[in-house]
C-alpha positions as CSV (number, residue, x, y, z in Angstrom):
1,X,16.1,6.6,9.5
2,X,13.4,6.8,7.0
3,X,11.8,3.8,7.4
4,X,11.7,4.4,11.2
5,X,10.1,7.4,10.6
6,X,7.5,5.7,8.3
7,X,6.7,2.7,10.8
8,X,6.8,5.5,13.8
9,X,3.9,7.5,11.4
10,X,1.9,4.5,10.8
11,X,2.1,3.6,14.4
12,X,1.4,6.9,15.7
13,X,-1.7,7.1,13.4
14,X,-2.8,4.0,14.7
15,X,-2.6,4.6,18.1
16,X,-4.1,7.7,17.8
17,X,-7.6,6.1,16.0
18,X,-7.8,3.2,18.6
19,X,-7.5,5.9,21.4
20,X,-10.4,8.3,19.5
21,X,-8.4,10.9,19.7
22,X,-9.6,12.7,16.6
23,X,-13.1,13.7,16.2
24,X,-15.7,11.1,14.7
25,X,-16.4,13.7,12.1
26,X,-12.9,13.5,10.6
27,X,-13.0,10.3,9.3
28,X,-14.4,10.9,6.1
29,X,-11.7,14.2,5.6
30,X,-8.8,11.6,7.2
31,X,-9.9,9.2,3.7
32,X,-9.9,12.0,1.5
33,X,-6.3,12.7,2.6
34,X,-5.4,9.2,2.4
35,X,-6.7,8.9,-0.5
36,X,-5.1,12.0,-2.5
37,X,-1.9,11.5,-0.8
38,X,-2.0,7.7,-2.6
39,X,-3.0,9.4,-5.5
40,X,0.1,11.9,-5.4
41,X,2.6,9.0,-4.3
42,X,1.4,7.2,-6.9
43,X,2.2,9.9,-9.6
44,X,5.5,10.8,-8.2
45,X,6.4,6.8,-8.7
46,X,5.3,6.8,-12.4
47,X,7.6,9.9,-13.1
48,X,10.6,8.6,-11.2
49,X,10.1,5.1,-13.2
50,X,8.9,7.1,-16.5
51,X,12.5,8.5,-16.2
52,X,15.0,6.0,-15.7
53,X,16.4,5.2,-18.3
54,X,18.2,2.3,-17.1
55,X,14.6,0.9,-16.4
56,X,13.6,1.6,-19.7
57,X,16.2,-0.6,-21.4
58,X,15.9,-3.5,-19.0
59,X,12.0,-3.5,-19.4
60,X,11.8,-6.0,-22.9
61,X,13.7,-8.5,-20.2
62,X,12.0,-7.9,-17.1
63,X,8.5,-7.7,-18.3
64,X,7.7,-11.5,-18.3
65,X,9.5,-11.9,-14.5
66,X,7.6,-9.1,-13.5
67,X,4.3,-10.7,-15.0
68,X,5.3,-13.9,-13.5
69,X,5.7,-12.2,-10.2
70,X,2.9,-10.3,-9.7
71,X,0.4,-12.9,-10.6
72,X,2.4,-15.3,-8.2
73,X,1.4,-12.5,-5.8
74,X,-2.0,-11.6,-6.3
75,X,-2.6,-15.6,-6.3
76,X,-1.0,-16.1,-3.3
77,X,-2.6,-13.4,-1.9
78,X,-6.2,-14.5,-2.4
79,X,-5.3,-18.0,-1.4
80,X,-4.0,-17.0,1.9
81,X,-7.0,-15.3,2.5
82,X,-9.4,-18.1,1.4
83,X,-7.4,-20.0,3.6
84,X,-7.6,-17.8,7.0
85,X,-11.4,-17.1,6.1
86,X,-11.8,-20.8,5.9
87,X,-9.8,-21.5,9.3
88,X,-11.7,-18.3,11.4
89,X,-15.1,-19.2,10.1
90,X,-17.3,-20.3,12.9
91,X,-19.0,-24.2,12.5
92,X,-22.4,-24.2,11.8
């Protein structure tokens, strides 16, 4: 249920910009918002990982993985986009 209600949110938002049906002048408050609310998920993440303990005694062992993983994923990231920039780029 809630990720249905997370996908319906993101769709309804999306929807709802493609069919202008806020006001132009809204945009920059609509960022501020987004932007805070990352801000605020972001925080409420820290203290929810800040406070399991369990977490806190597996870190020594996961930290490497974890390293391993995200730069596997921040690599592979920019090397699919390098790549789809490379195939949508128009001949000269």
């Amino acid at each position: 249920m809630d990720v249905a209600l997370l996908i319906g949110a993101l769709i309804l938002g999306f929807v709802m910009a493609r069919l202008n049906v806020l006001p132009t002048t809204w945009s920059k408050g609509v960022r501020v918002i987004g932007l805070l609310s990352l801000l605020v998920l972001l925080f409420a993440m820290g203290l929810s990982l800040g406070t399991n303990s369990d977490l806190m005694t597996a870190l020594p062992t996961l930290g490497f993985k974890a390293l391993i993983l995200s730069v596997g994923t921040v690599f592979g990231s920019v090397f699919l986009v390098w790549l789809v920039t490379l195939v949508r780029r128009p001949a000269k």
